[in-house]
N, C-alpha and C positions, 0 to 999 in steps of 0.2 A: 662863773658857775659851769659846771660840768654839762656837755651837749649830752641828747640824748645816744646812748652806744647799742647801733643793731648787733640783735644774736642771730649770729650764725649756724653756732655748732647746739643739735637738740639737748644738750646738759648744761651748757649756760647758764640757764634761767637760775641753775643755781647759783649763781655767784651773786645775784640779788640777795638770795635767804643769806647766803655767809657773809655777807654785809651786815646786814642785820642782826642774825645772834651776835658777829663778833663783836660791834657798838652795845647790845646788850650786854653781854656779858660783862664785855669793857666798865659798862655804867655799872651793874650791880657788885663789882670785884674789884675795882679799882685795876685792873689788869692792860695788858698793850697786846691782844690778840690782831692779829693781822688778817686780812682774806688770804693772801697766799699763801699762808702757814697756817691756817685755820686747824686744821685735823691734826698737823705737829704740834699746834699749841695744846692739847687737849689729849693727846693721845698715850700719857702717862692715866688719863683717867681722875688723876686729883684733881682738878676741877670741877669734874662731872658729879664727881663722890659730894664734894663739899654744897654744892649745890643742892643734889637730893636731899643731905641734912638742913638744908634751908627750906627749901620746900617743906620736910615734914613739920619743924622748928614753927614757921608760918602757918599750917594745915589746923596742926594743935590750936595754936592760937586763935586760929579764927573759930575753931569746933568749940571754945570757951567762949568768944564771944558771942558765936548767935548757933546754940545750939540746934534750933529746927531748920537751919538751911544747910549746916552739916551732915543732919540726918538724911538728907536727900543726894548728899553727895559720896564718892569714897575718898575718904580722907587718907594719905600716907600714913606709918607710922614707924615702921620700922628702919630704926637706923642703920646704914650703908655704911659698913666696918673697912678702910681704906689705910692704906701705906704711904703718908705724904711728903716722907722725907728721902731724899735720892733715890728716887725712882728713876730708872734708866730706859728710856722708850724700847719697847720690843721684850723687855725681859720680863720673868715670871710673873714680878710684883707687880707690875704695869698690866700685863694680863686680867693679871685676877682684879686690882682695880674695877678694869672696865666691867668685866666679868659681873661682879658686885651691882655697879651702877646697871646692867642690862636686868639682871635680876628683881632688883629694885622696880624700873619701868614697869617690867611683865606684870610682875607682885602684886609690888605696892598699889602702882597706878592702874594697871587693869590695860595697858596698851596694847593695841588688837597687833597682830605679827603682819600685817600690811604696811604698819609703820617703823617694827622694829630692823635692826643691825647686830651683827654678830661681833662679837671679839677680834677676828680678821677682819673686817668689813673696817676697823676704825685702824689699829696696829699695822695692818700689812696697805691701808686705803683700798680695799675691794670694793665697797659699795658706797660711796659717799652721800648717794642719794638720802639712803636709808636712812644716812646719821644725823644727815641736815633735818629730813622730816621727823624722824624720835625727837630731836631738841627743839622743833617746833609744838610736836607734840605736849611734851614737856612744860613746856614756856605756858601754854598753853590752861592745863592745870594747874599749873603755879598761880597763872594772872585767876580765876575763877576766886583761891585764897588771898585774895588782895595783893599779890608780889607784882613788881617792874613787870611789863610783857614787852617784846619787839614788837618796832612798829607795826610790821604786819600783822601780828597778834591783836595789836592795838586796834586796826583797818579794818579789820574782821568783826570785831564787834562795832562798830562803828555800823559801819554796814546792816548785822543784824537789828541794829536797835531801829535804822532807817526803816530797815521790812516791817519790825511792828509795829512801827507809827504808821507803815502802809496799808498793813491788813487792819490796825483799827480804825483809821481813817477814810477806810474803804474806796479809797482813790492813789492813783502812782502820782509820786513826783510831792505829796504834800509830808509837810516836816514840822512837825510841835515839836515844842520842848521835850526833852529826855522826861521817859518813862522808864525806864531802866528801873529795874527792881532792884537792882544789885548795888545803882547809885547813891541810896540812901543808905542801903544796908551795911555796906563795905567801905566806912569815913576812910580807912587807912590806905585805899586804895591807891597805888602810884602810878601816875600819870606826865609825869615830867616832858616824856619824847613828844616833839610836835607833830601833831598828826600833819597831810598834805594839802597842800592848798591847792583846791581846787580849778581855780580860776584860768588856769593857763593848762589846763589839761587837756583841755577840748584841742588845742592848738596842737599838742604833745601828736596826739592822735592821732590828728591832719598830718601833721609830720612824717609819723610812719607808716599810714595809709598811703600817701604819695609813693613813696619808694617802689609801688606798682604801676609802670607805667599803659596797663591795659588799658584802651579805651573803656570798657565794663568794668569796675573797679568793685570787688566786694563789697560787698554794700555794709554800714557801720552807720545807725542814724540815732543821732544824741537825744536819748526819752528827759532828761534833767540832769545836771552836773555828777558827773560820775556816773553815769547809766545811759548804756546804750542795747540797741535791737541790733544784733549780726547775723548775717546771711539770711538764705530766703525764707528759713523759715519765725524769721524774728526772731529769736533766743535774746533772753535780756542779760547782759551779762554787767558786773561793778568793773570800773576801770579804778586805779588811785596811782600815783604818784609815789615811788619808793626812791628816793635820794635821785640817781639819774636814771632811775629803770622807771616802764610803766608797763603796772602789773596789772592783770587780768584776774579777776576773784573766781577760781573755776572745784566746783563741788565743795570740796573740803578745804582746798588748799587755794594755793598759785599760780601762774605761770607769767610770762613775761608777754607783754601784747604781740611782740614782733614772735616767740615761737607758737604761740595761742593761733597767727595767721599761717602761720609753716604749716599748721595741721589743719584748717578748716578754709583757707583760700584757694579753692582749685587751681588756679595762677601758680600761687607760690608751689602746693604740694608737687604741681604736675614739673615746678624747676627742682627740687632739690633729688 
């Protein structure tokens, strides 16, 4: 098995998430997307195209089968007009590809411009950040249609569903069975990727909390499996397991526990 690998450099954290969509993708396309060609693999934009027409293909279908939860939601619809045959990275066609697919995102999906990436941002690699978080985004509105989500996608809800067995439970740390409303309603739902196993995370933790060897050591104290209080003022934050990363559930998104500590361990902040 793979040891746990400290980040270093503050952009890291991404190469968890491109871990992740690429085995995504991988699984839903049959494709051999790589992490270190992640953005070449992808950067003609014919993937992303073919994709969005899945997504709406799926959206449809779910809007047929349970019509009163699609009226709650925005549904895709409009098909993403793309070039898929020799398409040359960097040239016109590949352009307007992405072009297409960004428009789509804006449009179709309603994705707020915090999350999106530009034409150069994916072609020339200017913002990677950007593009990782759009196809999280993405993945994201897909999974709500019943489509594959990446694990983290997966973790995320997982998570959520914890909090409202906690708020109807009226106590932290207690876990009934799924209430998920979306469980019964969405049979088609695809769940293949295994979520993380808990058990040895606590340890993971320990592991990288050590690597401070201050007598005072930020303080990080385990409320139940996957939940911890950090720093002095409590903050409860989700920890989980991503293949050899562990990740930090922070607002919306991620980050990775070791740059999660770069930014809130006066230790660490005051080293780098």
């Amino acid at each position: 098995s793979k040891s746990i690998r400290p980040f270093r450099s503050s952009e890291e954290y991404l190469e968890a998430m491109k871990e992740d969509l690429a085995e995504w993708f991988n699984t839903l396309y049959d494709l051999d997307i790589q992490v270190d060609t992640f953005l070449e693999s992808l950067e003609t934009g014919c993937h992303l195209c073919r994709h969005a027409n899945n997504v709406n293909r799926t959206a449809l279908d779910f809007q047929e089968r349970h019509p009163e939860a699609a009226a709650r939601m925005r549904v895709p619809q409009n098909e993403v007009v793309f070039q898929a045959k020799n398409v040359v990275p960097g040239s016109f066609i590949a352009r307007d590809n992405v072009s297409n697919f960004i428009q789509w995102c804006r449009q179709d999906l309603g994705i707020q411009d915090v999350l999106m990436f530009e034409t150069n941002d994916l072609v020339l690699k200017k913002n990677e950040k950007n593009f990782v978080l759009c196809l999280l985004e993405v993945a994201r509105r897909g999974s709500k249609f019943g489509m594959l989500a990446p694990m983290l996608i997966q973790m995320e809800e997982e998570i959520e569903e914890e909090m409202r067995d906690q708020m109807a439970d009226g106590a932290l740390g207690t876990r009934r069975e799924s209430r998920d409303p979306q469980a019964g309603a969405y049979p088609s739902r695809a769940r293949p990727i295994t979520l993380c196993d808990l058990k040895n995370l606590d340890e993971l933790v320990r592991e990288i909390l050590g690597c401070c060897s201050c007598p005072s050591q930020f303080p990080m104290v385990k409320v139940s499996e996957g939940k911890y209080k950090v720093g002095d003022s409590n903050t409860l934050i989700f920890v989980r397991v991503l293949r050899s990363h562990v990740m930090v559930r922070v607002g919306g998104g991620w980050d990775t526990l070791e740059h999660y500590l770069d930014k809130h361990d006066p230790c660490r902040c005051a080293a780098l």
